[in-house]
C-alpha positions as CSV (number, residue, x, y, z in Angstrom):
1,X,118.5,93.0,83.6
2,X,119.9,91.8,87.0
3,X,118.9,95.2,88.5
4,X,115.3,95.5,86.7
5,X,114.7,92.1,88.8
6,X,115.8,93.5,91.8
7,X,113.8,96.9,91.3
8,X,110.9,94.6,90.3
9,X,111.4,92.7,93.6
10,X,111.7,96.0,95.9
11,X,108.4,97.3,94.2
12,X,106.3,94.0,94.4
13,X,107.7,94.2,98.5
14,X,106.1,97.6,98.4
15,X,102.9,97.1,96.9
16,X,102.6,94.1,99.4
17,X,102.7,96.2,102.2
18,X,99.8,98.9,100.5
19,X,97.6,95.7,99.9
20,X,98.1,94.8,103.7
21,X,97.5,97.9,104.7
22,X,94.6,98.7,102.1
23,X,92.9,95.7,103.5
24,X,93.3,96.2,107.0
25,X,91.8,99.6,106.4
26,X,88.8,98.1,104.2
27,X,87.8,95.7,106.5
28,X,87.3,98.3,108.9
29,X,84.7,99.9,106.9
30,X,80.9,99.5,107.2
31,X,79.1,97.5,104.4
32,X,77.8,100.9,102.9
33,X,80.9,102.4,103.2
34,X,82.8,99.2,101.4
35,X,80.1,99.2,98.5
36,X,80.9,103.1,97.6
37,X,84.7,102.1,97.8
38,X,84.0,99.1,95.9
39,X,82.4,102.0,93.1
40,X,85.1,104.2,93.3
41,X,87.5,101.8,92.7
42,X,85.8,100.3,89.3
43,X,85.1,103.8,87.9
44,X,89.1,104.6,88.4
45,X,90.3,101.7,86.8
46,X,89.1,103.5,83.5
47,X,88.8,101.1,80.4
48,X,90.8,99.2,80.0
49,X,92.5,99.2,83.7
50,X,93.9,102.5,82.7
51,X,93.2,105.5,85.1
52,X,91.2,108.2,84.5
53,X,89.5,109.1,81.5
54,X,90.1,107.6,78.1
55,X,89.1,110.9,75.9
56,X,90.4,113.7,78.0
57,X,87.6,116.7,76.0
58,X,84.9,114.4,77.5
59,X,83.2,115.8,80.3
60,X,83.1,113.7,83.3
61,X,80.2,112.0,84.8
């Protein structure tokens, strides 16, 4: 369990660093270019935060 915590730890440092960097990035985009992002991003969440597509036969939109 000890090392779990400490894996945890090393990944939640690394996904700090993506968000820093992720938002250094965004805020260098133009309004337009944020609200397309800002699309993107919802439509990969997928339902239910899961990526992609829920019902892999379905044809995508």
């Amino acid at each position: 369990m000890e090392q779990q915590i400490k894996l945890m730890g090393a990944h939640q440092e690394a996904m700090q660093k993506h968000l820093e960097a992720f938002k250094t990035f965004y805020n260098q985009l133009t309004p337009e270019q944020q609200k397309i992002m800002d699309s993107d991003a919802a439509r990969m969440a997928g339902p239910r935060g899961r990526m992609g597509r829920q019902f892999p036969n379905q044809p995508t939109k």
